[in-house]
Residue, then its C-alpha position, 0 to 999 in steps of 0.5 A: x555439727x552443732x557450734x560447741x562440738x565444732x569448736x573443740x573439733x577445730x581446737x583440736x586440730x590447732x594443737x595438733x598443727x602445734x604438735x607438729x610444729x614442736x616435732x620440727x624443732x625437736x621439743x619431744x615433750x611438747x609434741x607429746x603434751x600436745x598430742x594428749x590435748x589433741x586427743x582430748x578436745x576430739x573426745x570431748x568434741x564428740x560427746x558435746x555432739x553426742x549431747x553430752x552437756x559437761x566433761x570433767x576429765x581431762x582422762x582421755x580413756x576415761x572419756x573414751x569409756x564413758x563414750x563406749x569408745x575401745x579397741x585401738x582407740x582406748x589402747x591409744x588414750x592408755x599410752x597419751x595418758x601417760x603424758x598429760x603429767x608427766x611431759x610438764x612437771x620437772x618433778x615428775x619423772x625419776x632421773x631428769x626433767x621432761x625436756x631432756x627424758x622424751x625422746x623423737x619415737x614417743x612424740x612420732x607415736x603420740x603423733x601417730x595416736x593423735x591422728x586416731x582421735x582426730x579422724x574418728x571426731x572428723x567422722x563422727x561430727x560429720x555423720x551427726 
Protein backbone atom coordinates (compact mmCIF):
# COMPACT_ATOMS: atom_id res chain seq x y z
CA UNK A 1 0.00 0.00 0.00
CA UNK A 2 1.77 3.16 -1.17
CA UNK A 3 1.77 6.21 1.60
CA UNK A 4 -0.69 8.60 -0.20
CA UNK A 5 -3.50 5.66 -0.50
CA UNK A 6 -2.90 4.78 2.95
CA UNK A 7 -3.48 8.08 4.36
CA UNK A 8 -6.88 8.51 2.85
CA UNK A 9 -7.38 4.87 4.07
CA UNK A 10 -6.54 5.69 7.72
CA UNK A 11 -8.35 9.20 7.11
CA UNK A 12 -11.36 7.25 6.53
CA UNK A 13 -11.49 5.36 9.04
CA UNK A 14 -11.15 8.24 11.79
CA UNK A 15 -14.23 9.49 10.44
CA UNK A 16 -16.04 6.74 10.36
CA UNK A 17 -15.03 6.11 14.26
CA UNK A 18 -16.51 9.69 14.60
CA UNK A 19 -19.44 8.77 12.73
CA UNK A 20 -19.93 6.55 15.30
CA UNK A 21 -19.46 8.54 17.79
CA UNK A 22 -22.08 11.04 16.77
CA UNK A 23 -24.69 8.19 16.67
CA UNK A 24 -23.75 7.56 20.58
CA UNK A 25 -25.07 11.01 21.33
CA UNK A 26 -27.80 11.15 18.63
CA UNK A 27 -26.38 13.74 16.23
CA UNK A 28 -28.18 11.83 13.03
CA UNK A 29 -26.63 14.74 10.78
CA UNK A 30 -23.62 14.34 11.73
CA UNK A 31 -23.49 10.50 11.58
CA UNK A 32 -24.69 11.08 7.97
CA UNK A 33 -22.11 13.84 6.90
CA UNK A 34 -19.48 11.80 8.21
CA UNK A 35 -20.27 8.71 6.94
CA UNK A 36 -20.47 10.58 3.11
CA UNK A 37 -16.65 11.48 4.15
CA UNK A 38 -15.80 8.24 4.97
CA UNK A 39 -16.93 6.91 1.75
CA UNK A 40 -15.48 9.38 0.04
CA UNK A 41 -11.56 9.25 1.14
CA UNK A 42 -12.01 5.20 0.78
CA UNK A 43 -12.72 6.15 -2.98
CA UNK A 44 -10.43 8.23 -3.16
CA UNK A 45 -7.88 6.05 -1.39
CA UNK A 46 -8.48 3.26 -3.79
CA UNK A 47 -7.65 5.40 -6.90
CA UNK A 48 -4.30 7.04 -5.57
CA UNK A 49 -3.83 3.12 -5.32
CA UNK A 50 -4.84 2.65 -8.23
CA UNK A 51 -2.27 5.66 -9.60
CA UNK A 52 -4.87 7.98 -9.90
CA UNK A 53 -2.69 11.40 -9.28
CA UNK A 54 -5.58 13.85 -8.75
CA UNK A 55 -9.48 13.34 -7.63
CA UNK A 56 -11.74 16.57 -7.96
CA UNK A 57 -14.79 15.59 -6.72
CA UNK A 58 -16.22 15.25 -3.73
CA UNK A 59 -19.25 13.21 -5.73
CA UNK A 60 -18.77 9.64 -4.39
CA UNK A 61 -20.68 8.20 -7.28
CA UNK A 62 -19.04 10.17 -9.47
CA UNK A 63 -15.70 8.84 -8.14
CA UNK A 64 -17.28 5.26 -8.07
CA UNK A 65 -17.76 5.46 -11.82
CA UNK A 66 -15.00 7.16 -12.93
CA UNK A 67 -13.32 3.91 -11.07
CA UNK A 68 -15.51 1.18 -12.78
CA UNK A 69 -16.83 0.84 -9.29
CA UNK A 70 -21.19 -0.27 -9.42
CA UNK A 71 -23.68 -2.72 -8.37
CA UNK A 72 -24.35 -2.36 -4.52
CA UNK A 73 -21.63 0.24 -3.94
CA UNK A 74 -22.69 2.79 -6.81
CA UNK A 75 -26.46 2.37 -5.09
CA UNK A 76 -24.83 3.29 -1.86
CA UNK A 77 -22.87 6.49 -3.04
CA UNK A 78 -26.67 7.42 -4.54
CA UNK A 79 -28.09 7.44 -1.05
CA UNK A 80 -24.57 9.06 0.79
CA UNK A 81 -24.60 11.75 -1.77
CA UNK A 82 -27.75 13.15 -0.78
CA UNK A 83 -25.70 14.10 2.53
CA UNK A 84 -22.54 15.71 1.57
CA UNK A 85 -24.96 19.05 1.47
CA UNK A 86 -27.68 18.71 2.90
CA UNK A 87 -26.70 17.66 6.56
CA UNK A 88 -24.56 21.20 6.80
CA UNK A 89 -26.51 23.96 5.46
CA UNK A 90 -29.58 25.50 7.62
CA UNK A 91 -30.74 26.28 4.29
CA UNK A 92 -30.96 23.23 2.65
CA UNK A 93 -33.99 21.45 3.33
CA UNK A 94 -37.45 22.53 3.15
CA UNK A 95 -39.22 22.85 6.74
CA UNK A 96 -36.26 22.84 9.03
CA UNK A 97 -32.67 22.71 9.90
CA UNK A 98 -30.19 19.53 9.44
CA UNK A 99 -29.84 19.02 13.13
CA UNK A 100 -33.58 18.23 13.79
CA UNK A 101 -34.66 16.84 9.80
CA UNK A 102 -32.42 13.67 10.31
CA UNK A 103 -33.30 11.02 12.01
CA UNK A 104 -31.75 7.53 13.99
CA UNK A 105 -32.48 5.17 10.65
CA UNK A 106 -30.90 7.17 8.03
CA UNK A 107 -27.43 7.66 10.21
CA UNK A 108 -27.86 3.64 10.99
CA UNK A 109 -28.00 3.06 7.04
CA UNK A 110 -25.21 5.41 5.95
CA UNK A 111 -23.44 3.72 8.85
CA UNK A 112 -24.17 0.53 7.35
CA UNK A 113 -22.91 2.08 3.63
CA UNK A 114 -20.03 3.51 5.07
CA UNK A 115 -18.83 -0.19 6.13
CA UNK A 116 -19.26 -0.93 2.28
CA UNK A 117 -16.49 1.39 1.14
CA UNK A 118 -14.30 0.99 3.82
CA UNK A 119 -14.30 -2.96 3.53
CA UNK A 120 -13.77 -2.66 -0.29
CA UNK A 121 -10.43 0.26 0.06
CA UNK A 122 -9.33 -2.30 3.03
CA UNK A 123 -9.54 -5.16 0.29
CA UNK A 124 -8.61 -3.28 -2.47
CA UNK A 125 -5.25 -1.79 -0.66
CA UNK A 126 -4.33 -5.03 0.47
CA UNK A 127 -4.53 -6.95 -2.76
CA UNK A 128 -2.35 -3.94 -4.23
Amino acid sequence: MDNRSSLWLKQAQGENKWAKDAFGSGNWALVCFLCQQTSEKALKAIAFSMGVTQVRSHSTFEIAESLGINGELADASRILDQYYMTTRYPDALPGGVPCEMFVKSQAEEALRLAELFLLRARAELDDG
